[in-house]
N, CA, C and O atoms as CSV, one atom per row, in Angstrom:
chain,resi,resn,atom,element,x,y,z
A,1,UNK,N,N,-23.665,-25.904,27.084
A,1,UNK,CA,C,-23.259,-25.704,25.702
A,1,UNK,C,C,-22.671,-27.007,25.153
A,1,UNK,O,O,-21.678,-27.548,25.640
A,2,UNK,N,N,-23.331,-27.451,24.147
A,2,UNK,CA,C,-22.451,-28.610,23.278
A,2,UNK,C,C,-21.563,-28.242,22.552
A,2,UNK,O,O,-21.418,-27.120,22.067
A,3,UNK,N,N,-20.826,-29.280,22.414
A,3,UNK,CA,C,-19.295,-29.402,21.446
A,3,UNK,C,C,-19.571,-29.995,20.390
A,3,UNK,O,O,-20.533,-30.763,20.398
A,4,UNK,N,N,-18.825,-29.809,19.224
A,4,UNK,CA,C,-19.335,-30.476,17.849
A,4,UNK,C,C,-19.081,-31.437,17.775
A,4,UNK,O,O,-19.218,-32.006,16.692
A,5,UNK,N,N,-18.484,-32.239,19.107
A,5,UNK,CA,C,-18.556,-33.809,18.668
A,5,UNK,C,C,-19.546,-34.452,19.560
A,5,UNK,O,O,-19.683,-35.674,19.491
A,6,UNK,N,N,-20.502,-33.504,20.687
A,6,UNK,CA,C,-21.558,-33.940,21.278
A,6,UNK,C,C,-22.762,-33.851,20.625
A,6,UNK,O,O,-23.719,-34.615,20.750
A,7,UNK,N,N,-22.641,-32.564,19.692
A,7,UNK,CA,C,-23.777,-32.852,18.546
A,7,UNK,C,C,-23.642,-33.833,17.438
A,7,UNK,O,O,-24.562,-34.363,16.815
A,8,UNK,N,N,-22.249,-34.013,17.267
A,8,UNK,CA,C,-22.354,-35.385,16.220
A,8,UNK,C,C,-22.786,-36.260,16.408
A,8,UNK,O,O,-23.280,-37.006,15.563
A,9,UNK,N,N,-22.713,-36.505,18.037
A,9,UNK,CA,C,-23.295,-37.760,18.349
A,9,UNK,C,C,-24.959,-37.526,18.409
A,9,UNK,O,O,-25.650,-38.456,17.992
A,10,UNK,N,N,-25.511,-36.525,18.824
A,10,UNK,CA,C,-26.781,-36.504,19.533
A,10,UNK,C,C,-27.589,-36.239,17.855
A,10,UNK,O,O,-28.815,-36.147,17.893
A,11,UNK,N,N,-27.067,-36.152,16.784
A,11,UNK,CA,C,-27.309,-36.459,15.070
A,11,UNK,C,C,-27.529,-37.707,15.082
A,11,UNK,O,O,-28.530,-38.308,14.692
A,12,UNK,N,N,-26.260,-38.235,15.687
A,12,UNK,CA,C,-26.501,-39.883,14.652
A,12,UNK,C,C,-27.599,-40.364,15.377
A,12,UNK,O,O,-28.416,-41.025,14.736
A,13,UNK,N,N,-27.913,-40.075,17.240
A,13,UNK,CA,C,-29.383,-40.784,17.664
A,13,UNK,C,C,-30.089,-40.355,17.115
A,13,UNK,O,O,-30.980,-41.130,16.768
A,14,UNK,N,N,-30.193,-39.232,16.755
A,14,UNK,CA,C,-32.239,-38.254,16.008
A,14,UNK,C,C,-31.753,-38.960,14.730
A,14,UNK,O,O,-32.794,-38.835,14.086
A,15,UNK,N,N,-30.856,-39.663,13.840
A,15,UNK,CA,C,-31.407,-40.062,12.362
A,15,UNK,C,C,-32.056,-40.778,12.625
A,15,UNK,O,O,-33.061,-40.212,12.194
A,16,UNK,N,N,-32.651,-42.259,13.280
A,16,UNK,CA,C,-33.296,-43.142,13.154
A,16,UNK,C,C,-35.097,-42.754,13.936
A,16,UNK,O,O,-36.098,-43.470,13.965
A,17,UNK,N,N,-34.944,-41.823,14.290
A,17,UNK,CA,C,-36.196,-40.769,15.186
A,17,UNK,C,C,-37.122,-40.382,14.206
A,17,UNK,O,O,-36.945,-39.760,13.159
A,18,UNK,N,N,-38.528,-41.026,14.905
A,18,UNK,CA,C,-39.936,-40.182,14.199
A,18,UNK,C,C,-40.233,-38.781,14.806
A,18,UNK,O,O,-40.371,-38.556,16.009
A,19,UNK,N,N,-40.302,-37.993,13.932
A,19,UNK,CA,C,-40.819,-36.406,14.137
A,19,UNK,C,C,-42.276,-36.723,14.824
A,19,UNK,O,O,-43.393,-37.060,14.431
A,20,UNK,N,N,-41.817,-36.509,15.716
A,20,UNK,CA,C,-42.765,-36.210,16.847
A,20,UNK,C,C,-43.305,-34.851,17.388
A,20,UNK,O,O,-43.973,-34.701,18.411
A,21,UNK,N,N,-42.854,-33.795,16.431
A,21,UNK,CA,C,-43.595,-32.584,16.992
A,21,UNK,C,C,-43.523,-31.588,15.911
A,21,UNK,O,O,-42.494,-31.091,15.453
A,22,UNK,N,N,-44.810,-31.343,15.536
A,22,UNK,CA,C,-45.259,-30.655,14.108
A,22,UNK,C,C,-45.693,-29.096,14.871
A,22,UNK,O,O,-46.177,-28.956,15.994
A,23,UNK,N,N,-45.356,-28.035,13.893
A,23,UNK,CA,C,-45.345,-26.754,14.206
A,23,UNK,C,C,-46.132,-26.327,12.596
A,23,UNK,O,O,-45.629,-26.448,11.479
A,24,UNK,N,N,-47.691,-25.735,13.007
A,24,UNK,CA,C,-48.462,-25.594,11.922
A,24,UNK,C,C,-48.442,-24.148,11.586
A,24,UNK,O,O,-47.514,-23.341,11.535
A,25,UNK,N,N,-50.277,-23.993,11.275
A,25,UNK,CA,C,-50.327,-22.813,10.623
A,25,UNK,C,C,-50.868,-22.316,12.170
A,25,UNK,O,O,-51.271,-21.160,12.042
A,26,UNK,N,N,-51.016,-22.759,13.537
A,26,UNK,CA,C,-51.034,-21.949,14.706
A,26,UNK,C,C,-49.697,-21.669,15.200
A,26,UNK,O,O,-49.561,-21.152,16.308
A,27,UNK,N,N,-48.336,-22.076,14.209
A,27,UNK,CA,C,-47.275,-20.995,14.962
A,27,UNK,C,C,-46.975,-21.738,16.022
A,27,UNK,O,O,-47.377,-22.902,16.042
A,28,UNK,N,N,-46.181,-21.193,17.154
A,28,UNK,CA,C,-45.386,-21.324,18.489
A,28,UNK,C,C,-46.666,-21.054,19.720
A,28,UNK,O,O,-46.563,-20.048,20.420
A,29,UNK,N,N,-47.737,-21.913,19.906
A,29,UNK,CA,C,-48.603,-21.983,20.821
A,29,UNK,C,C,-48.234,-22.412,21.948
A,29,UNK,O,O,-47.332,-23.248,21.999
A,30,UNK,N,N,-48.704,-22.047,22.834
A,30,UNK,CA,C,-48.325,-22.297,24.570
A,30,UNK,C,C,-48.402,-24.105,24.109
A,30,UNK,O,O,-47.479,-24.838,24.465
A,31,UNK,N,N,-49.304,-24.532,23.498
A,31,UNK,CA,C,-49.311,-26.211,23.691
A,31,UNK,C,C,-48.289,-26.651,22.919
A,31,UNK,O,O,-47.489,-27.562,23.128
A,32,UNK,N,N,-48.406,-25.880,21.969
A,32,UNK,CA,C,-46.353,-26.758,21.383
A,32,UNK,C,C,-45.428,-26.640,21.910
A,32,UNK,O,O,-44.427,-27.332,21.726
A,33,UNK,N,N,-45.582,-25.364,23.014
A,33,UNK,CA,C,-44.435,-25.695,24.093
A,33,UNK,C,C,-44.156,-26.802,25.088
A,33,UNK,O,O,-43.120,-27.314,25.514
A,34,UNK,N,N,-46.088,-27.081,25.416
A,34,UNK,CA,C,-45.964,-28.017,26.332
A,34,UNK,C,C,-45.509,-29.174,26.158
A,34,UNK,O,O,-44.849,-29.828,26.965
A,35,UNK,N,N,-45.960,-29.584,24.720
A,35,UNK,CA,C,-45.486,-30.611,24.100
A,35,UNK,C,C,-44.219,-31.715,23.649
A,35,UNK,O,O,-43.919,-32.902,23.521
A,36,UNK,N,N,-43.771,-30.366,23.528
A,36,UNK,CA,C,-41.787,-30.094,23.292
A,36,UNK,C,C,-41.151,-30.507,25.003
A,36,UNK,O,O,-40.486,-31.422,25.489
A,37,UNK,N,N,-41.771,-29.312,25.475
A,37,UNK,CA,C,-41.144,-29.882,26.832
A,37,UNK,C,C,-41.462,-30.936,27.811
A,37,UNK,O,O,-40.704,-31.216,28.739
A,38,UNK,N,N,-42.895,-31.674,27.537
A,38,UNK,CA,C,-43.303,-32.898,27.911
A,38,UNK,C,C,-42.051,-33.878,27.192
A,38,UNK,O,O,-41.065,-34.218,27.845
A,39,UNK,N,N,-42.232,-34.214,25.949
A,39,UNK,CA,C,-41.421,-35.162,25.626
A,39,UNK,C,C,-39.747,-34.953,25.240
A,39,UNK,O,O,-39.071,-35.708,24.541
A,40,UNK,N,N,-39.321,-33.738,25.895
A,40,UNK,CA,C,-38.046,-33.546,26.150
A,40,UNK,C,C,-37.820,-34.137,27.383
A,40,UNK,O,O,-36.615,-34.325,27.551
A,41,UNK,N,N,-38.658,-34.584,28.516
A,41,UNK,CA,C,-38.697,-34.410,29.792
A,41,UNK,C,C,-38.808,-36.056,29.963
A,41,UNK,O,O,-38.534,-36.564,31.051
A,42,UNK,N,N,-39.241,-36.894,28.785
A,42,UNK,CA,C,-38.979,-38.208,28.674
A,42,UNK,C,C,-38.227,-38.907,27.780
A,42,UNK,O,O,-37.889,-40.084,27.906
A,43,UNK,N,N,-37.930,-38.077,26.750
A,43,UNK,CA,C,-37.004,-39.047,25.878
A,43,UNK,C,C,-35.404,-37.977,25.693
A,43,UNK,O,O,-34.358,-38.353,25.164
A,44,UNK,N,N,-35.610,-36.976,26.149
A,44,UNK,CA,C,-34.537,-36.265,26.640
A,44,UNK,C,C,-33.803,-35.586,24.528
A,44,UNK,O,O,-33.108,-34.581,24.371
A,45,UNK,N,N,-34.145,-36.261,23.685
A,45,UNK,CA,C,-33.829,-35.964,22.650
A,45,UNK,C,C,-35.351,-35.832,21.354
A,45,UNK,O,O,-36.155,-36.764,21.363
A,46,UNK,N,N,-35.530,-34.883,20.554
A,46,UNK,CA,C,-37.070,-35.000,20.187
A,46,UNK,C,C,-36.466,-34.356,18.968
A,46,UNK,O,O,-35.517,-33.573,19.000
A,47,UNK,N,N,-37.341,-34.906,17.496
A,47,UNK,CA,C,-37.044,-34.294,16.590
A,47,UNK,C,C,-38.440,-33.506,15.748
A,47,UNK,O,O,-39.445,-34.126,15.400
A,48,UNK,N,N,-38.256,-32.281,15.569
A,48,UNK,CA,C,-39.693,-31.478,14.916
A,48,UNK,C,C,-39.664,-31.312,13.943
A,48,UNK,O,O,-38.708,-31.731,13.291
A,49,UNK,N,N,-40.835,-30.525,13.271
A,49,UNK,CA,C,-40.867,-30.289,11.711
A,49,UNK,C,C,-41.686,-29.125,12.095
A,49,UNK,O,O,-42.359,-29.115,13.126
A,50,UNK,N,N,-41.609,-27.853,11.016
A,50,UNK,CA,C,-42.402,-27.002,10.754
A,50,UNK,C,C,-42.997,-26.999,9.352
A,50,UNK,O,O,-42.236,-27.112,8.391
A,51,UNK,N,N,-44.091,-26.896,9.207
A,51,UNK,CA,C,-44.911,-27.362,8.105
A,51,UNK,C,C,-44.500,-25.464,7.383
A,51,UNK,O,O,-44.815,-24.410,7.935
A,52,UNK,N,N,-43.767,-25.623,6.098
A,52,UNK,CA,C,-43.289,-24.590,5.722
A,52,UNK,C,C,-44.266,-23.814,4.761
A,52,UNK,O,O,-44.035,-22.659,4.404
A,53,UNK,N,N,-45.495,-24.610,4.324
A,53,UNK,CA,C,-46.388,-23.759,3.592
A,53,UNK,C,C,-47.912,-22.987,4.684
A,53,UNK,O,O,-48.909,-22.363,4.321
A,54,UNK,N,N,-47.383,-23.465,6.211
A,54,UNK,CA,C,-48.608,-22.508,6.609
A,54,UNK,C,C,-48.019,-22.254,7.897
A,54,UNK,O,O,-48.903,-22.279,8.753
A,55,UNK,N,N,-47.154,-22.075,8.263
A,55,UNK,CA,C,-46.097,-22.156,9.141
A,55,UNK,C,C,-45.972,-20.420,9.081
A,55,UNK,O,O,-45.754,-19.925,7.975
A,56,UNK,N,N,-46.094,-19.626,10.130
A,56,UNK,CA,C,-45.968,-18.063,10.282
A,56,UNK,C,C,-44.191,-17.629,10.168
A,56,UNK,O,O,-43.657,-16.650,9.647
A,57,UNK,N,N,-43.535,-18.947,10.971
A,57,UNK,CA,C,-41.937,-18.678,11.569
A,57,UNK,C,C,-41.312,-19.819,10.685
A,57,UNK,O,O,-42.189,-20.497,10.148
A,58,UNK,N,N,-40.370,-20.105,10.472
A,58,UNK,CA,C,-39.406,-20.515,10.062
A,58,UNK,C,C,-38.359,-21.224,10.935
A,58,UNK,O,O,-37.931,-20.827,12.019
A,59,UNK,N,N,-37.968,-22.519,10.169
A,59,UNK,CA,C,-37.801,-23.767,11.114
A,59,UNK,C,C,-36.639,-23.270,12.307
A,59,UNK,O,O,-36.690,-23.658,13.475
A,60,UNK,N,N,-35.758,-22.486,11.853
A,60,UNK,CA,C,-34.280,-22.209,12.193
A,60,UNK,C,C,-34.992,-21.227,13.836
A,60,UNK,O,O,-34.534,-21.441,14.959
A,61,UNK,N,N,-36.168,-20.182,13.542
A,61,UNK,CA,C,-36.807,-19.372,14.599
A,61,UNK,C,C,-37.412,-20.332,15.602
A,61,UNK,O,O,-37.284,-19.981,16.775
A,62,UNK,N,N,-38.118,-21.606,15.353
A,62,UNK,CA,C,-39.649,-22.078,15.895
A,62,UNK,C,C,-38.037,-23.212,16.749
A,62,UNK,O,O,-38.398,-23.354,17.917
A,63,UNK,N,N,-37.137,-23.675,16.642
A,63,UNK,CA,C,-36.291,-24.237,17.220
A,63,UNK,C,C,-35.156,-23.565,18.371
A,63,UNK,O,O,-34.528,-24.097,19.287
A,64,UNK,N,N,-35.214,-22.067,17.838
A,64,UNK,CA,C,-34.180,-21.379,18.793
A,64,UNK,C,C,-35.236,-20.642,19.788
A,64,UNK,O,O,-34.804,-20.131,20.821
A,65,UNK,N,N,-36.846,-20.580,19.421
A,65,UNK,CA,C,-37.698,-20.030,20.335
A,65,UNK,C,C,-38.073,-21.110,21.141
A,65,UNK,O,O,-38.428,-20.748,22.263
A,66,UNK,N,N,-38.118,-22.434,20.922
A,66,UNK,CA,C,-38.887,-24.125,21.417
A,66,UNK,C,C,-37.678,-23.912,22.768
A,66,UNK,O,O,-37.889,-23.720,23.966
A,67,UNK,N,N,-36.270,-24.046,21.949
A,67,UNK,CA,C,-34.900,-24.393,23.057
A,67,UNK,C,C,-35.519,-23.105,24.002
A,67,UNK,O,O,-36.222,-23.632,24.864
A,68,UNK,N,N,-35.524,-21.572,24.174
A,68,UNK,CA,C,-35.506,-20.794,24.933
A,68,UNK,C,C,-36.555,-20.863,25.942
A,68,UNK,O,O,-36.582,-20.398,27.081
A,69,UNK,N,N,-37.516,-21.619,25.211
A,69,UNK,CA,C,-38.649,-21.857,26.077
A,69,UNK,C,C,-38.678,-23.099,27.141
A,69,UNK,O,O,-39.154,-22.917,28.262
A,70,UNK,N,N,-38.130,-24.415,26.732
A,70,UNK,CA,C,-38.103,-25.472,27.224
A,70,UNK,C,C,-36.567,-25.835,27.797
A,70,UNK,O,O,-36.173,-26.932,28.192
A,71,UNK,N,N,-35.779,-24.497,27.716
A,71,UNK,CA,C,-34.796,-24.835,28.535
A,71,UNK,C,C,-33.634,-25.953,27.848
A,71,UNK,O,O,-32.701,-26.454,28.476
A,72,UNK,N,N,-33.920,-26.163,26.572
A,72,UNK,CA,C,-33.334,-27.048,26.184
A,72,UNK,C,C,-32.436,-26.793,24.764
A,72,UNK,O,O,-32.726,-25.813,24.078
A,73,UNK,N,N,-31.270,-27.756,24.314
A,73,UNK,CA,C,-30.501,-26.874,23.261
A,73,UNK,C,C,-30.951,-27.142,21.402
A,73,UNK,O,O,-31.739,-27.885,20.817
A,74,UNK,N,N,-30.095,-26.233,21.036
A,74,UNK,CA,C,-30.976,-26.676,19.302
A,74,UNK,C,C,-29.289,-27.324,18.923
A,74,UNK,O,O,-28.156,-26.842,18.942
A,75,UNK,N,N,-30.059,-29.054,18.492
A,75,UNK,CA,C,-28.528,-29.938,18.024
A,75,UNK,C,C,-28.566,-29.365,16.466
A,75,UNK,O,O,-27.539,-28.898,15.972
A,76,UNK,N,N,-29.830,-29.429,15.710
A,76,UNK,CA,C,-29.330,-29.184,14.607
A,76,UNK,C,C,-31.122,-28.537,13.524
A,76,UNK,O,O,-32.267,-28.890,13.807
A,77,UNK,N,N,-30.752,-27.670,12.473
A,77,UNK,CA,C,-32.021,-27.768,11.696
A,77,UNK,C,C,-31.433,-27.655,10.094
A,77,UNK,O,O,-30.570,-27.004,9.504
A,78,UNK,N,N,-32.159,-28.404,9.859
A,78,UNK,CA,C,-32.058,-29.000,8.349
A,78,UNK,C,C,-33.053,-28.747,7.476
A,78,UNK,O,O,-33.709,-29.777,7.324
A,79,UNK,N,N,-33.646,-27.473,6.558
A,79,UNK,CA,C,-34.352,-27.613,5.644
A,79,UNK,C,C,-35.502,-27.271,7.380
A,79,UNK,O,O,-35.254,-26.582,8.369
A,80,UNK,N,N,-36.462,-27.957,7.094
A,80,UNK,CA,C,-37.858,-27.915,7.865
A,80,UNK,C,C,-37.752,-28.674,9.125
A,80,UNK,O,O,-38.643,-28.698,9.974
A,81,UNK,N,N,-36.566,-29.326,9.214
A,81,UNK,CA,C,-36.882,-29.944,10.547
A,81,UNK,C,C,-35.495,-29.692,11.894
A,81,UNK,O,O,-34.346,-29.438,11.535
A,82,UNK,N,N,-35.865,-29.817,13.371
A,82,UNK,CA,C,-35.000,-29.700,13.811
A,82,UNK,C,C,-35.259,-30.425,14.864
A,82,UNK,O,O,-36.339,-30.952,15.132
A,83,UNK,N,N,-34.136,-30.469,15.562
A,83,UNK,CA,C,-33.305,-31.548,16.888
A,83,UNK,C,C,-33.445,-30.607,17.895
A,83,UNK,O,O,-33.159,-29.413,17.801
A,84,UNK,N,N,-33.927,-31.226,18.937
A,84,UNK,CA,C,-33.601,-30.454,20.047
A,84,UNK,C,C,-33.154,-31.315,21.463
A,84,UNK,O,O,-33.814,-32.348,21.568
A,85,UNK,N,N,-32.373,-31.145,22.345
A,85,UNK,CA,C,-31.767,-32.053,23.574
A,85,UNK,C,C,-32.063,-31.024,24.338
A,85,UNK,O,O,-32.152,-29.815,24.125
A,86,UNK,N,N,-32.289,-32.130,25.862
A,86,UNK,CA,C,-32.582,-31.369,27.035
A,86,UNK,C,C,-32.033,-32.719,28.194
A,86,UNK,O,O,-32.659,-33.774,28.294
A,87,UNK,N,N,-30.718,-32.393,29.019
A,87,UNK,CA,C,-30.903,-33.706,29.436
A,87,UNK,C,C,-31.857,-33.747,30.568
A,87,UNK,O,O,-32.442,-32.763,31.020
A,88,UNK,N,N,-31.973,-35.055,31.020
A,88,UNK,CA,C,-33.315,-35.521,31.714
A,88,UNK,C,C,-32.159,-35.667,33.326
A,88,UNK,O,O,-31.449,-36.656,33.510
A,89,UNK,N,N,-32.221,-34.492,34.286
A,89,UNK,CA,C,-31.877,-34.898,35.548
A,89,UNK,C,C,-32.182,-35.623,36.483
A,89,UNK,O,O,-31.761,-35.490,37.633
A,90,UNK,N,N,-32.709,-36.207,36.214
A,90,UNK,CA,C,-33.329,-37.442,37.592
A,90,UNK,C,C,-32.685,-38.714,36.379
A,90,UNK,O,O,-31.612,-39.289,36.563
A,91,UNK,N,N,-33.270,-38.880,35.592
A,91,UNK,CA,C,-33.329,-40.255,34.995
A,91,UNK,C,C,-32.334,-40.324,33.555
A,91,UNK,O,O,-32.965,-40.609,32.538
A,92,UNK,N,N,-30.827,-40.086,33.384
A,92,UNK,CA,C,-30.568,-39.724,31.946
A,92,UNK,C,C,-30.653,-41.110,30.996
A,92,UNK,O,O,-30.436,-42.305,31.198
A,93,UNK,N,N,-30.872,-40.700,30.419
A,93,UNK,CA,C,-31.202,-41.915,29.363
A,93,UNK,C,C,-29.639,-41.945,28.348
A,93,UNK,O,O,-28.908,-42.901,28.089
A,94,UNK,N,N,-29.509,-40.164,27.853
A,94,UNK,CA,C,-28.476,-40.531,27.236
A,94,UNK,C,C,-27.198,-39.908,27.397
A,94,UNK,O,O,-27.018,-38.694,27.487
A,95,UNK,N,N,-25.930,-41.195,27.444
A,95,UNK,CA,C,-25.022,-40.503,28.037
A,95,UNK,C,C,-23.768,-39.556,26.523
A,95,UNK,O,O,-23.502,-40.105,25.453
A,96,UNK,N,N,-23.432,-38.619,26.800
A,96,UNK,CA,C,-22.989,-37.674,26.387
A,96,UNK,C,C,-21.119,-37.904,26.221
A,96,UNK,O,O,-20.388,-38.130,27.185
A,97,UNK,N,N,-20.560,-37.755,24.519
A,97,UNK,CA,C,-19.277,-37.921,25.026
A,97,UNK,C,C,-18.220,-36.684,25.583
A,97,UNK,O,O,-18.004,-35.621,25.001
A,98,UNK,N,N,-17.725,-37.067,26.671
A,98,UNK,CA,C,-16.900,-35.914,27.461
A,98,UNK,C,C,-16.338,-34.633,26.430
A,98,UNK,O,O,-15.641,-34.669,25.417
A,99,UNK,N,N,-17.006,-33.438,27.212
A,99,UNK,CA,C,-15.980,-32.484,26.718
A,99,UNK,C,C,-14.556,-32.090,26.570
A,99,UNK,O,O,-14.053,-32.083,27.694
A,100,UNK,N,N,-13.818,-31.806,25.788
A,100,UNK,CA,C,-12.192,-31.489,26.243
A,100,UNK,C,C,-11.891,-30.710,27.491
A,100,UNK,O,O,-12.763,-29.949,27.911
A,101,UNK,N,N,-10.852,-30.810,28.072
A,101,UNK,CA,C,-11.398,-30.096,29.098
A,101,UNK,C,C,-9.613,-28.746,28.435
A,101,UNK,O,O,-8.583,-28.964,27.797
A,102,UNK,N,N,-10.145,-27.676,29.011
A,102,UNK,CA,C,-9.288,-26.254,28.743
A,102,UNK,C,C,-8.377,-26.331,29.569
A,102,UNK,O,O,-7.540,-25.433,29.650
């Protein structure tokens, strides 16, 4: 689970990020899963878009169904597009600022 100052941060990396994973008028297909979770699995942070005029689901659904599927969390969705993190266990690329601890 992230903290709102681990998603602040994992925001400011996806602003400068090309949408790299488009969700059409085929919906949540086994290959947009693969897709999502291929390049979650290398860049550990990926930002999508759902194309909202032929698009079946809705950006806020196609991001909390992508995370459930690929194991990975939803940082943020905005309008049509969303963030998703997964960190990368063998190799992390990005490091995370500490939680508070309780």
């Amino acid at each position: 689970m992230l903290t709102s100052k681990q998603r602040a941060y994992l925001r400011s990396l996806a602003n400068p990020l090309e949408t790299i994973l488009m969700v059409g008028k085929g919906g949540l297909s086994s290959d947009i899963v693969y897709q999502a979770d291929a390049a979650l699995e290398k860049r550990e942070l990926i930002k999508g878009r759902v194309l909202p005029e032929t698009c079946p689901v809705s950006s806020k659904e196609a991001a909390e169904t992508l995370a459930g599927e690929t194991h990975s969390e939803v940082v943020q969705v905005i309008g049509s597009r969303f963030i998703l993190y997964r960190k990368n266990q063998k190799e992390p690329k990005i490091t995370l600022p500490k939680a508070p601890k309780k």
